[in-house]
ChimeraX commands (.cxc) that place a marker at each C-alpha (Angstrom):
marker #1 position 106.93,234.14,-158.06 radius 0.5
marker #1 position 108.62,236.60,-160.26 radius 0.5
marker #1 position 109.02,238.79,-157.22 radius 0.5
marker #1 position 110.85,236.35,-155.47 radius 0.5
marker #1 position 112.93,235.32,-158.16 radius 0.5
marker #1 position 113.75,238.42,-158.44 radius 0.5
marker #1 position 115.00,239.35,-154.99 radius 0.5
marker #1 position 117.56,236.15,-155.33 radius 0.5
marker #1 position 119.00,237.54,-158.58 radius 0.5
marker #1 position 119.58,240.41,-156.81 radius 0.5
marker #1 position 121.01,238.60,-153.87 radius 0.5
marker #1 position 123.35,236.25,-155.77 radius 0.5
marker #1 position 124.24,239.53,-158.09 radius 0.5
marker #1 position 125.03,241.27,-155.21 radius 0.5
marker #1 position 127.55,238.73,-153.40 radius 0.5
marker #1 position 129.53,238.33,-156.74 radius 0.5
marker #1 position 129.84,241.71,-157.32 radius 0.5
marker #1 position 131.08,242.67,-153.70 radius 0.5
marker #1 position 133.54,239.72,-153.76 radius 0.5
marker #1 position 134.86,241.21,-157.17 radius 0.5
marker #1 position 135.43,244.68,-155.84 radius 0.5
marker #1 position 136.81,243.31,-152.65 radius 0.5
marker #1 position 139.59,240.82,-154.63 radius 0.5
marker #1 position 140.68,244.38,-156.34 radius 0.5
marker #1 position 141.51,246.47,-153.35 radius 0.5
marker #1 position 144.75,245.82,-152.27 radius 0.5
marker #1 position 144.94,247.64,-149.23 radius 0.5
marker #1 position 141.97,245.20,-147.46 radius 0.5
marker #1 position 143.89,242.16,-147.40 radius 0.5
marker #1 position 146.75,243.94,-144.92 radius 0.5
marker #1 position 145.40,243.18,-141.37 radius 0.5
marker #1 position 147.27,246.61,-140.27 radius 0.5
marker #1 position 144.88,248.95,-142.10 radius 0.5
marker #1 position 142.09,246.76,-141.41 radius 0.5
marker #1 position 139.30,249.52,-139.61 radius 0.5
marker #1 position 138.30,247.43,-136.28 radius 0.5
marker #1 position 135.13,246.29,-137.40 radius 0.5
marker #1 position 132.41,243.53,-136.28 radius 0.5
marker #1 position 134.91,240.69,-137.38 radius 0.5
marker #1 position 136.80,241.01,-134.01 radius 0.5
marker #1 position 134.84,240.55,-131.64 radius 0.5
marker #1 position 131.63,239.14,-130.95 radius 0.5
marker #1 position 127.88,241.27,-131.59 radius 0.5
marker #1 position 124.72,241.63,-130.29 radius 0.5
marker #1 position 122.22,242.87,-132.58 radius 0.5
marker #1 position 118.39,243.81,-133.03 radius 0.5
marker #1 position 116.55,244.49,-135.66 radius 0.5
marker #1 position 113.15,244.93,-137.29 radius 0.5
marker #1 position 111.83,242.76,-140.54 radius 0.5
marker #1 position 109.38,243.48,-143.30 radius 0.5
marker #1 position 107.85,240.72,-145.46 radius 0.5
marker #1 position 109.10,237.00,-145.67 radius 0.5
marker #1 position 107.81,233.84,-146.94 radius 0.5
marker #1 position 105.23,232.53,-144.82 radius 0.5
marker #1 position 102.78,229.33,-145.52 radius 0.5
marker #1 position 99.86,230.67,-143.38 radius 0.5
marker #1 position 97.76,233.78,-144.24 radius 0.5
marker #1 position 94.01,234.56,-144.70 radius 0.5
marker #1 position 91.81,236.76,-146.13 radius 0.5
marker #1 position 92.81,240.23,-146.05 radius 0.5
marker #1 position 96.02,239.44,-144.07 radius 0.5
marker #1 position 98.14,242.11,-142.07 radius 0.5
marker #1 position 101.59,241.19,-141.40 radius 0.5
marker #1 position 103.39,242.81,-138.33 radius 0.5
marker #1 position 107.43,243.51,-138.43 radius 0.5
marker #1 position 109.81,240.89,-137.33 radius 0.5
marker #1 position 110.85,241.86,-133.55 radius 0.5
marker #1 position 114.87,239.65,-134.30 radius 0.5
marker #1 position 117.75,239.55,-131.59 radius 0.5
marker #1 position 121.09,238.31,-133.32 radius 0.5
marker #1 position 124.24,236.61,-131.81 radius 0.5
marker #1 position 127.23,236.91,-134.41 radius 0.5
marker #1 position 130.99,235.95,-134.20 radius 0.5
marker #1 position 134.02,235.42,-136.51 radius 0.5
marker #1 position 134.94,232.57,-136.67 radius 0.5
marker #1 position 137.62,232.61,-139.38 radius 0.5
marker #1 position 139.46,235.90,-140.39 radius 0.5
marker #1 position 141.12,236.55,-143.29 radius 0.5
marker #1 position 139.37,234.03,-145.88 radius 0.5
marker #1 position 140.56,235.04,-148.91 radius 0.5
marker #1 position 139.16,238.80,-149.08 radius 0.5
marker #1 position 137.22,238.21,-145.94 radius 0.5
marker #1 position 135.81,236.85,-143.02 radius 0.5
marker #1 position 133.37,233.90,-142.08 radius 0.5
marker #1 position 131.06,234.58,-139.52 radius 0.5
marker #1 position 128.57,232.67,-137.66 radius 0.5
marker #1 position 125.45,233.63,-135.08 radius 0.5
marker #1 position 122.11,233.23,-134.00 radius 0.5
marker #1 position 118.89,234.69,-134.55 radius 0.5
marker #1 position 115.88,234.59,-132.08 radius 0.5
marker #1 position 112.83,236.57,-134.01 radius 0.5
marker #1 position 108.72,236.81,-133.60 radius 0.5
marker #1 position 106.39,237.71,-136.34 radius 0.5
marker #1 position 102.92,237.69,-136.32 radius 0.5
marker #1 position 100.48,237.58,-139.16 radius 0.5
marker #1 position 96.70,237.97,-138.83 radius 0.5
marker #1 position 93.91,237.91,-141.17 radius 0.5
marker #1 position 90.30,239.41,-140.84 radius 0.5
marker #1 position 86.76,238.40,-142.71 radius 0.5
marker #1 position 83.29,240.02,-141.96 radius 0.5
marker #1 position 80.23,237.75,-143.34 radius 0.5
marker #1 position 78.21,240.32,-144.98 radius 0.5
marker #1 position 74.40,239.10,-144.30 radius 0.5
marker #1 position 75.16,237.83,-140.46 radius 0.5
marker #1 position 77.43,240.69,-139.47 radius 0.5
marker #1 position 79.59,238.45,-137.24 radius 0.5
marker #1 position 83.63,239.12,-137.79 radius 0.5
marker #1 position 86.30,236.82,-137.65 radius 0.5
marker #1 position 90.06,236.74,-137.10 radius 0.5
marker #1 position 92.70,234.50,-137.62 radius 0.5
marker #1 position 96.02,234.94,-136.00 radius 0.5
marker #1 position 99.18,233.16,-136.54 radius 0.5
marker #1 position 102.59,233.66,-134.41 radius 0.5
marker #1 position 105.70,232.53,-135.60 radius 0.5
marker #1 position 108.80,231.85,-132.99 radius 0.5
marker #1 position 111.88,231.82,-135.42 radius 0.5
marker #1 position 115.15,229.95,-134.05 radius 0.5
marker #1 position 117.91,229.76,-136.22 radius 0.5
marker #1 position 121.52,229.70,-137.17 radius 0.5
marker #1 position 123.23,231.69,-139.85 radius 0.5
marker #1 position 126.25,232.02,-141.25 radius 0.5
marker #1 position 127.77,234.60,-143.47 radius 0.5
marker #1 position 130.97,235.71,-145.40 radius 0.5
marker #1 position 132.01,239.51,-144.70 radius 0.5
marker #1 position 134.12,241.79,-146.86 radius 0.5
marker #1 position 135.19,245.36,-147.11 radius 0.5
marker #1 position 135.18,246.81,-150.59 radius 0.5
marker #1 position 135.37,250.28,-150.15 radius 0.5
marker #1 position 138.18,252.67,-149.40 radius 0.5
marker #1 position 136.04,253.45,-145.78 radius 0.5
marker #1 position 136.76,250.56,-143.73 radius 0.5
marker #1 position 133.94,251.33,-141.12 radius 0.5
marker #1 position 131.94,249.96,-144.21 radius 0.5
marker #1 position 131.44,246.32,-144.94 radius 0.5
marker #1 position 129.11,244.20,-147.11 radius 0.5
marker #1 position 128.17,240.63,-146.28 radius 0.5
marker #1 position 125.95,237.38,-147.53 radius 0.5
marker #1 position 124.61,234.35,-146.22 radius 0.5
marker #1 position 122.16,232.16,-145.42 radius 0.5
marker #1 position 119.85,230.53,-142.64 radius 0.5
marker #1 position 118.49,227.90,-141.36 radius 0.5
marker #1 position 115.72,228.09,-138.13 radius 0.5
marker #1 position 112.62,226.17,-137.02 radius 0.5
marker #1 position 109.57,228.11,-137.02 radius 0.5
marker #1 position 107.39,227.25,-134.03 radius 0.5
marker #1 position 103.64,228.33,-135.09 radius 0.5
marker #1 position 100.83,228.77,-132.97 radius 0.5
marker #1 position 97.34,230.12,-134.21 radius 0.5
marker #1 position 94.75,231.68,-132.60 radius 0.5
marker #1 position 91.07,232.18,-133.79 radius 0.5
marker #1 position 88.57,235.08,-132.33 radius 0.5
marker #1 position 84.97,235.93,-133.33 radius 0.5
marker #1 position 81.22,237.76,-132.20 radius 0.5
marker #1 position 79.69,234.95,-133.44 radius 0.5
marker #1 position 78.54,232.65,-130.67 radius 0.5
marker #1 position 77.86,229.82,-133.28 radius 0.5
marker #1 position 80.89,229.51,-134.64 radius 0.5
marker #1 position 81.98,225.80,-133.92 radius 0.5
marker #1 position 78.75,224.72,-135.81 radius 0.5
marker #1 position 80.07,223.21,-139.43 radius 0.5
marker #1 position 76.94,224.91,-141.27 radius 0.5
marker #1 position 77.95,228.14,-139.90 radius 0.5
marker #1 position 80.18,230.54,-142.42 radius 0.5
marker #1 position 83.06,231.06,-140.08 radius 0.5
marker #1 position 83.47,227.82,-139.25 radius 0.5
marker #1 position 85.98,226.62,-141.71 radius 0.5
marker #1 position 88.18,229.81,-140.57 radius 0.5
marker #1 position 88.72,227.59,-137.06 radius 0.5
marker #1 position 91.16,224.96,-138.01 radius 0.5
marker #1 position 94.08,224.89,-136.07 radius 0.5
marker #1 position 96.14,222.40,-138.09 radius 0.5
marker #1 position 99.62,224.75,-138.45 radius 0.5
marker #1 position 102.69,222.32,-137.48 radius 0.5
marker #1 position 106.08,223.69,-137.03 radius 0.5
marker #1 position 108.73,223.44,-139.76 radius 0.5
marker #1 position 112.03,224.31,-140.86 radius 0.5
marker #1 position 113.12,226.54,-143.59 radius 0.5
marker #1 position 115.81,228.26,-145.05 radius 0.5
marker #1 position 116.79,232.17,-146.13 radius 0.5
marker #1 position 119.13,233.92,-147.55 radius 0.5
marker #1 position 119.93,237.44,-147.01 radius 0.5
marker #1 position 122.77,240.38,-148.24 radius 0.5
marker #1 position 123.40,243.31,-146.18 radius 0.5
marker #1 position 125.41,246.49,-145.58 radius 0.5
marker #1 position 126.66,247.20,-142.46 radius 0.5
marker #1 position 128.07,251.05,-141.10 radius 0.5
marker #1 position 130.02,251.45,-137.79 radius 0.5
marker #1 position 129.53,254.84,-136.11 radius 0.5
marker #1 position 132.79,253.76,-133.94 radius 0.5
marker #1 position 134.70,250.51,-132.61 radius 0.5
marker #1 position 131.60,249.49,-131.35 radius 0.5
marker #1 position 128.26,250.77,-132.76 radius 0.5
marker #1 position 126.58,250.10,-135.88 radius 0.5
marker #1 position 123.39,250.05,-138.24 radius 0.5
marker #1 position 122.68,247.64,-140.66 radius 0.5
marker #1 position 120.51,247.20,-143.80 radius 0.5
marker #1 position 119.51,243.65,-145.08 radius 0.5
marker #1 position 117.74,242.08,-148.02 radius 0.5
marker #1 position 116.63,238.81,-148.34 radius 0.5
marker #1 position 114.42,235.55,-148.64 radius 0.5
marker #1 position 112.56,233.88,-146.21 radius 0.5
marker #1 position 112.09,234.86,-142.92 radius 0.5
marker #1 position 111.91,238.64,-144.22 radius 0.5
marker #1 position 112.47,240.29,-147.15 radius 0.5
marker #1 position 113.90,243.62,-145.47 radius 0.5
marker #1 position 115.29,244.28,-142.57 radius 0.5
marker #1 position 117.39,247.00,-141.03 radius 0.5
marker #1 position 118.80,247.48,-137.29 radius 0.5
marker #1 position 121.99,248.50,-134.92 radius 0.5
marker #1 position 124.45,246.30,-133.76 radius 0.5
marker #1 position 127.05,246.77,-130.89 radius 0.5
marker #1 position 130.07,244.92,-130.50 radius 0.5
marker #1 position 130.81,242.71,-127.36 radius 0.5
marker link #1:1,2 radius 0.2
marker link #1:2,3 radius 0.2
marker link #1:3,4 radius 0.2
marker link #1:4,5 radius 0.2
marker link #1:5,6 radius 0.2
marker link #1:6,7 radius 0.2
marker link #1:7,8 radius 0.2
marker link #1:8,9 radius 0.2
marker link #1:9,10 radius 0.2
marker link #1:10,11 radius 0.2
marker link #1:11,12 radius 0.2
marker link #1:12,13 radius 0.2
marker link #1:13,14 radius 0.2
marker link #1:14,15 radius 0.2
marker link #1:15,16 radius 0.2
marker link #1:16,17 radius 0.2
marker link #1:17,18 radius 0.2
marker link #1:18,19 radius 0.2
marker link #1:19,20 radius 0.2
marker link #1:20,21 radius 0.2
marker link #1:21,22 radius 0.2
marker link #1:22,23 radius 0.2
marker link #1:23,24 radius 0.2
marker link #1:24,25 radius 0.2
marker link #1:25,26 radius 0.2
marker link #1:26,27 radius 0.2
marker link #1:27,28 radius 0.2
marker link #1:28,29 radius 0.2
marker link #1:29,30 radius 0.2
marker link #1:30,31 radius 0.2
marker link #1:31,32 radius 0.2
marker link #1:32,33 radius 0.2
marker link #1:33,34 radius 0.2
marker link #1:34,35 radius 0.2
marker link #1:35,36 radius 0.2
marker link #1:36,37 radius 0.2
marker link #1:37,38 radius 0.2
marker link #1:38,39 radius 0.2
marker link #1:39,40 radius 0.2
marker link #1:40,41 radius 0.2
marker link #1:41,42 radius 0.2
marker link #1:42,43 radius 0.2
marker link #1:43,44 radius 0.2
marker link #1:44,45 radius 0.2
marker link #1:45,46 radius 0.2
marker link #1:46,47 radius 0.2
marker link #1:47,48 radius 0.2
marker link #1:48,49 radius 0.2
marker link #1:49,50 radius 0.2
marker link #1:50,51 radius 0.2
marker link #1:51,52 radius 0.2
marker link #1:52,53 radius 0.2
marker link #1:53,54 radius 0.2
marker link #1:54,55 radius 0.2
marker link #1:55,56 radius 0.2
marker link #1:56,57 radius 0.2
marker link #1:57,58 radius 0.2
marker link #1:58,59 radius 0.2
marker link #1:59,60 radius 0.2
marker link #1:60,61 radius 0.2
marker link #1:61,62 radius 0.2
marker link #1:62,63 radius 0.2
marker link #1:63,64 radius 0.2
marker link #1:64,65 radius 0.2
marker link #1:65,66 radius 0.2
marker link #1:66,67 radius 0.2
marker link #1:67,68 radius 0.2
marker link #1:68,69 radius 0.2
marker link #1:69,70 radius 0.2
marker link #1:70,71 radius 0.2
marker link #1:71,72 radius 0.2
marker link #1:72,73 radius 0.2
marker link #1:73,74 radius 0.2
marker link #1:74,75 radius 0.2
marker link #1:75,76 radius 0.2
marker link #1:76,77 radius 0.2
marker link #1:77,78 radius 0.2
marker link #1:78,79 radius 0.2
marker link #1:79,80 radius 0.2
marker link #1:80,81 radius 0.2
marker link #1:81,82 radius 0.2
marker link #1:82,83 radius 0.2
marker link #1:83,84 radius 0.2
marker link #1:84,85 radius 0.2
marker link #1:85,86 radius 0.2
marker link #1:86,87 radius 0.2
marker link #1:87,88 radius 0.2
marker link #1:88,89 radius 0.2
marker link #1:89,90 radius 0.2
marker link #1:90,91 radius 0.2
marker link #1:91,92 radius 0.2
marker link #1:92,93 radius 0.2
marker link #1:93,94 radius 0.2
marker link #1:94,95 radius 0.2
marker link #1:95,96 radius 0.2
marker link #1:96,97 radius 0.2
marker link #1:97,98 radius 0.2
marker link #1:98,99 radius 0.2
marker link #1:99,100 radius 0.2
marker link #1:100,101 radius 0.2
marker link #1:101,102 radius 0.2
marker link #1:102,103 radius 0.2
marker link #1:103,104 radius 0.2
marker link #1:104,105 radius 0.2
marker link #1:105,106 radius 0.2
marker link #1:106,107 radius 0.2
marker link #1:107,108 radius 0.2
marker link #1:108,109 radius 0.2
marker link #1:109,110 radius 0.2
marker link #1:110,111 radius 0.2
marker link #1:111,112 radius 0.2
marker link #1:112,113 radius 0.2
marker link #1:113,114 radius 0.2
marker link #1:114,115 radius 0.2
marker link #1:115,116 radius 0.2
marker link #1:116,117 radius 0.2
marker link #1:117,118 radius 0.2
marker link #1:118,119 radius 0.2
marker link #1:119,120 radius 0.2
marker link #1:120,121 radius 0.2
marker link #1:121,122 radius 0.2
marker link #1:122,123 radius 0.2
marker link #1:123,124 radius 0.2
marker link #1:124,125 radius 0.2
marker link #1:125,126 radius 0.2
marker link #1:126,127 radius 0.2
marker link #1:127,128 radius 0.2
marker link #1:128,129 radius 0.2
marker link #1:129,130 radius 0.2
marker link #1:130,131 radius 0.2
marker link #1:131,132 radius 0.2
marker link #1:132,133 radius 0.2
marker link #1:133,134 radius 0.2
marker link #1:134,135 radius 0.2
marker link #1:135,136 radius 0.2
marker link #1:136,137 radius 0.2
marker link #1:137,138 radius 0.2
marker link #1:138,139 radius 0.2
marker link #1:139,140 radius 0.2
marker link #1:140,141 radius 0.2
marker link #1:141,142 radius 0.2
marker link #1:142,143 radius 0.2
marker link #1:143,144 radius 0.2
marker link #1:144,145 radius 0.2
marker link #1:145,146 radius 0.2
marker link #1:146,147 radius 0.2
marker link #1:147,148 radius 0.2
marker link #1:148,149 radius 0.2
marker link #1:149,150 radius 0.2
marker link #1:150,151 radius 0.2
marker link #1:151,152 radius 0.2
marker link #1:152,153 radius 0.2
marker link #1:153,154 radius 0.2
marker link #1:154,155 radius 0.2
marker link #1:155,156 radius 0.2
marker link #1:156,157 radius 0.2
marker link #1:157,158 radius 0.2
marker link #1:158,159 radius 0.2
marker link #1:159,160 radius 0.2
marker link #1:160,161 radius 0.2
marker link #1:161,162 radius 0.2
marker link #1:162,163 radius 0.2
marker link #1:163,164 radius 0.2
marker link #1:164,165 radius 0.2
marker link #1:165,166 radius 0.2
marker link #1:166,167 radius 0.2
marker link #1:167,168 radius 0.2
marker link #1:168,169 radius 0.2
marker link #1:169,170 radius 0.2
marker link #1:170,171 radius 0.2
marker link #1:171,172 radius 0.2
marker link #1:172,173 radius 0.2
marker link #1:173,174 radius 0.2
marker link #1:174,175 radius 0.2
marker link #1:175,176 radius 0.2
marker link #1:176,177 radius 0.2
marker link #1:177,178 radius 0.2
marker link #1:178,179 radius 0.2
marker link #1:179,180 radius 0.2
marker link #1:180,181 radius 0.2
marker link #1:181,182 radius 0.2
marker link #1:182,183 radius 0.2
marker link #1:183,184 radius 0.2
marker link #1:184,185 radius 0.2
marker link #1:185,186 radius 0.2
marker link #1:186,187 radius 0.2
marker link #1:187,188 radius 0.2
marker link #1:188,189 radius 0.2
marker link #1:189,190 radius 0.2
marker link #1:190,191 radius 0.2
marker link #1:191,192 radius 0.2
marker link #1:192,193 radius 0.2
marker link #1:193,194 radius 0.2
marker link #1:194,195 radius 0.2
marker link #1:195,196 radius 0.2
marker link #1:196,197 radius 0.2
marker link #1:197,198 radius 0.2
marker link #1:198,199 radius 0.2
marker link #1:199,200 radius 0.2
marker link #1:200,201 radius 0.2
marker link #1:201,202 radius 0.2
marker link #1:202,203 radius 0.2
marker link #1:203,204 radius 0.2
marker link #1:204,205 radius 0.2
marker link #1:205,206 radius 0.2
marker link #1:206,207 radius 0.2
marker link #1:207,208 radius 0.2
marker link #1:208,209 radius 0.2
marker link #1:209,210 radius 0.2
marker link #1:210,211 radius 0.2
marker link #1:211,212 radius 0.2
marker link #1:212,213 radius 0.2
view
């Protein structure tokens, strides 16, 4: 808990503080020497995830990387120091957890996917003299559709007096939840870029490139 309220401190710390810098630099809010940046046009981006705040997890759980295509447009410029922009995000993750019973031998492993489609929208701003830079912050909303799977050696399984059996419930509805995220964002040129995110909910890091449309 005092992990996570720590990461939105830092969020919420770090959306102030851009928006301060941002109000102070002059030259930003003068469309001619704005660098042509991801607020123009629309961008398709992927990235990879690490972390997150998910309900279902075992013993000894392994969490793989979020696998996340984004859709992202502007869709109003110069809002105060910035821009609003608004996308989608289609992302997997997959979490598994393992458990050996020591005096039978059998193994045991819970799997649980997680089909993320959501909507997010974020405020963009460019605080630094290099305008190929630009910070943002936002947040999401997406429905998680969850399936499990469960896999064992042990052909008795199903039996309730057996130990793995109360590893096979399947009970995981889907549900909706909500992140929030602050990121960095570099453009190589007028079209490519990478990206660095941190947030909570559907991941806690995540980095990727992006290339404008």
């Amino acid at each position: 808990m005092k992990f996570k309220t720590g990461i939105f401190i830092l969020l919420i710390s770090f959306a102030f503080v851009s928006l301060g810098i941002a109000q102070s630099t002059d030259d930003y809010v003068r469309p001619e020497n704005q660098h042509n940046s991801a607020t123009t046009n629309s961008i398709l981006s992927f990235g990879f995830g690490m972390g997150g705040d998910y309900p279902y997890t075992g013993t000894n759980f392994v969490e793989n990387p979020n696998l996340s295509l984004y859709y992202e447009n502007c869709i109003l410029k110069n809002a105060g120091p910035g821009n609003v922009v608004i996308g989608g995000i289609a992302s997997y993750k997959s979490i598994y957890s393992s458990y050996s019973d020591y005096y039978s031998g059998y193994s045991y492993e819970q799997r649980w996917n997680y089909y993320i489609l959501g909507t997010r929208l974020s405020y963009h701003i460019k605080p630094f003299a290099n305008k190929s830079i630009e910070t943002y912050a936002g947040g999401m909303i997406a429905y998680y559709i969850t399936t499990f799977k469960f896999t064992s050696n042990d052909p008795n399984y199903a039996d309730p007096a057996d130990p793995g059996y109360f590893l096979t419930a399947n009970s995981y509805p889907n549900f909706f939840a909500f992140s929030i995220y602050a990121g960095v964002r570099s453009w190589f040129n007028s079209h490519a870029s990478v990206w660095f995110e941190l947030g909570y909910g559907y991941s806690s890091l995540a980095f990727g490139v992006s290339y404008k449309i």
